[in-house]
N, C-alpha and C positions, 0 to 999 in steps of 0.2 A: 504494500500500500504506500504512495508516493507519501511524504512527508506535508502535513498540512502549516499554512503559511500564516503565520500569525505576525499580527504591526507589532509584537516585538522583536520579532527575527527580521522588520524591517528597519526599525527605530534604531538597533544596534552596530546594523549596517551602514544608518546614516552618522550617528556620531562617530562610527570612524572615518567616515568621510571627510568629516567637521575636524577632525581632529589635524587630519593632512590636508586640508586648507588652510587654516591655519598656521602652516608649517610651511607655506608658500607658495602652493600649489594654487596654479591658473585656471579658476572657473569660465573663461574664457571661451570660446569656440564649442560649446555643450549644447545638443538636442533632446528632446524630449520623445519617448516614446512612449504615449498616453494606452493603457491597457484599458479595451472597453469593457464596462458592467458588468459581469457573470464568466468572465473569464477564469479557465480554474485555474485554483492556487497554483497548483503543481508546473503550470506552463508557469509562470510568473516568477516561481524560486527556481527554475532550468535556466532563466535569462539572468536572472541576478548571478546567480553562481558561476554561469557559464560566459556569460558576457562580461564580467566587473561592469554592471551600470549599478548606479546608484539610483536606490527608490527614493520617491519624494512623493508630495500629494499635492494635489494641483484642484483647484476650483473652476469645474466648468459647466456649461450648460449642457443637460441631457434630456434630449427630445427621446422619453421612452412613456409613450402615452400623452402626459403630459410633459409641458419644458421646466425641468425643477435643478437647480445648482446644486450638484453634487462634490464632494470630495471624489477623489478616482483619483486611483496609481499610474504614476509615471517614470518609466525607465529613463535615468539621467547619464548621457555618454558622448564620447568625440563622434564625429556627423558617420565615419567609416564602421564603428562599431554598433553603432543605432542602424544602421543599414541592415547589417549582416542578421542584427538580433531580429529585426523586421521579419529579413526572409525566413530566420526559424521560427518564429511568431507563429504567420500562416501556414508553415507547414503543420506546428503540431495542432495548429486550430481544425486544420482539416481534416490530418487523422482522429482528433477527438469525437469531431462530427460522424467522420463515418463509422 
């Protein structure tokens, strides 16, 4: 059974984030990769782990029924590695489906 993802296995991940920015690390040139609504966990700790992105939580509009401002996870990385996470994104979105 895949390991279930809990915000503090993401909270953890971000103050060590915090910690090497801090330390003088260039938040500079960074993309977002926005995980939609119901995405399961298990795709989401595959990126984090597999990609080093860093999670963050992002406030945006979500037209699901109605339009209501949600918090929702966002994979935080250089434009090259948000790319690659992208294509494994869809891939395992699509094995999930079938």
């Amino acid at each position: 059974m895949p390991k279930k993802l809990t915000i503090e296995d993401l909270e953890k991940r971000k103050e060590k984030e915090e910690l090497q920015e801090e330390m003088g690390e260039e938040l500079e040139e960074l993309y977002d990769l926005v995980m939609p609504p119901g995405t399961p966990s298990y795709i989401i700790y595959d990126l984090v782990e597999e990609f080093d992105l860093e999670p963050v939580e992002r406030n945006l509009n979500v037209n699901i029924v109605e339009c209501d401002k949600r918090e929702v996870i966002a994979l935080r990385g250089k434009l090259e590695v948000v790319k690659e996470a992208e294509q494994y994104f869809f891939q395992e979105m699509e094995a999930y489906v079938e």
